[in-house]
C-alpha positions in Angstrom: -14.4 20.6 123.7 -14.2 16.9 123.9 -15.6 16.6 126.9 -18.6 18.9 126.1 -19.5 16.7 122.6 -19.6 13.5 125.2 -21.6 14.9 127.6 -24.0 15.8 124.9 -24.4 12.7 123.5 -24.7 10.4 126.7 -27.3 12.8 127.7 -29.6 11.3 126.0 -29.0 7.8 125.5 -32.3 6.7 123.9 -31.5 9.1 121.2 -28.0 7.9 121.1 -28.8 4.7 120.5 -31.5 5.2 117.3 -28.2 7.4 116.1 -25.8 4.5 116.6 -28.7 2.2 115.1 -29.1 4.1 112.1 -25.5 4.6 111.2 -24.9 0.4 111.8 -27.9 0.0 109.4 -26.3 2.5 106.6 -23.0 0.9 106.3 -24.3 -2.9 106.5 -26.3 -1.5 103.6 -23.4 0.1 101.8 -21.4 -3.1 102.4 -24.3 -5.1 100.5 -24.3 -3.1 97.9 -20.6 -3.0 97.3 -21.1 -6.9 97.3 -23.6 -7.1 94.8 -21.8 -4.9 92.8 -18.5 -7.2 92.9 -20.4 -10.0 93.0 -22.1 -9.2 89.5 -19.3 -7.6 87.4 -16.9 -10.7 88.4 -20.1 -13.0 87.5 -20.8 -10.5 83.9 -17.3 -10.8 82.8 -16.0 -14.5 84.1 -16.7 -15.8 80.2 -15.0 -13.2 78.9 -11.6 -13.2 81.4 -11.5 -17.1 81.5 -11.5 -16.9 77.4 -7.6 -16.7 75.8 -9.1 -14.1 73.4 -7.4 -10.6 72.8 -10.6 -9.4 70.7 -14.1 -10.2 70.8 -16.1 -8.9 68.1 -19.7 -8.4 67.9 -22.4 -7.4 65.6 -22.9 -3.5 64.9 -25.4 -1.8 67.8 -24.3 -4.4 70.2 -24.3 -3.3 74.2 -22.4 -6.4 75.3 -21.5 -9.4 75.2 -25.3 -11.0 76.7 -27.3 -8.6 74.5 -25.6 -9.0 71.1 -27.0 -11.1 68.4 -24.8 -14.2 66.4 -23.2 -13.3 63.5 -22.9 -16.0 60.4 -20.3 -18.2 59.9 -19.3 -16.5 57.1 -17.5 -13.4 59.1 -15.8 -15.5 61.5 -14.1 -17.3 58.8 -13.4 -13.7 56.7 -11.8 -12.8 60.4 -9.7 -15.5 59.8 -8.4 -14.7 56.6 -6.7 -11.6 58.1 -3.4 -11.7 58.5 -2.0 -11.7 62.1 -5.2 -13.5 62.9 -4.9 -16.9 64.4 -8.5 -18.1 65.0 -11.9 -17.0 65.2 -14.9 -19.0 67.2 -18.3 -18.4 66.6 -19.4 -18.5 70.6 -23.6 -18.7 70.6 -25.7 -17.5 73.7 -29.5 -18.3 74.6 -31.6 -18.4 78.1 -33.9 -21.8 78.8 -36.1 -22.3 81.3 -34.6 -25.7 83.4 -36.3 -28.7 85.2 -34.1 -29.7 88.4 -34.3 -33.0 89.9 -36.1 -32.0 92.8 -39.1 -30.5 90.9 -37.9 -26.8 90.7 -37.7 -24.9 87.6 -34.7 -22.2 87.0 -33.4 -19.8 84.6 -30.0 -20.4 82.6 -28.0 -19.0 79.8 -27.0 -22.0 77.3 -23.3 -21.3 75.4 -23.2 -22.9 72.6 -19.7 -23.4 71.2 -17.4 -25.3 68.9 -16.1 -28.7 71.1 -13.1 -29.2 69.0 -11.6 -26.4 69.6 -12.5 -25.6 73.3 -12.6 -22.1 72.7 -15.7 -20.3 74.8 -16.5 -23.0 76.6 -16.2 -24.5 80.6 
């Protein structure tokens, strides 16, 4: 049985090879995609697993963490007042658009974040 699938595939070997080809070229493209994939959940939730956080909360009807509007200062400090609660940071997000050195121009989201306490930022 063996024997009979080889000889059938080395029989034609212009049609073997566009088989072998096309099987290369679907799992180099599976492998990309699994490394985009990787690449952008580590790179979506870095902020949030490098933070010492247990919670995060977020205004009502938000999607995530990059979509969800500031809340006033107001609620982070009635968070506080809870008990079993040891601190709550306001942690602000925005996109600019960014001059480089050599001329370019890029993209970037801006944290903003209290410095004192450390809490949300680098």
């Amino acid at each position: 049985m063996i024997r009979l699938a080889w000889k059938n595939l080395i029989q034609d070997k212009m049609r073997l090879v566009v088989t072998m080809m096309g099987i290369i070229f679907a799992v180099a493209l599976m492998m990309v995609q699994s490394g985009i994939y990787f690449g952008f959940t580590s790179n979506v939730s870095g902020r949030i697993d490098n933070c010492p956080a247990d919670v995060w909360i977020m205004v009502e009807g938000a999607f995530n963490a990059d979509t969800a509007r500031p809340f006033p200062q107001e609620v982070a400090h009635r968070i506080e007042s809870i008990p079993g609660i040891e601190w709550a940071e306001k942690l602000t997000r925005g996109f600019a658009f960014l001059r480089m050195a050599d001329g370019g121009s890029s993209w970037a989201i801006v944290f903003g974040f209290d410095p004192d306490s450390g809490i949300g930022g680098p």
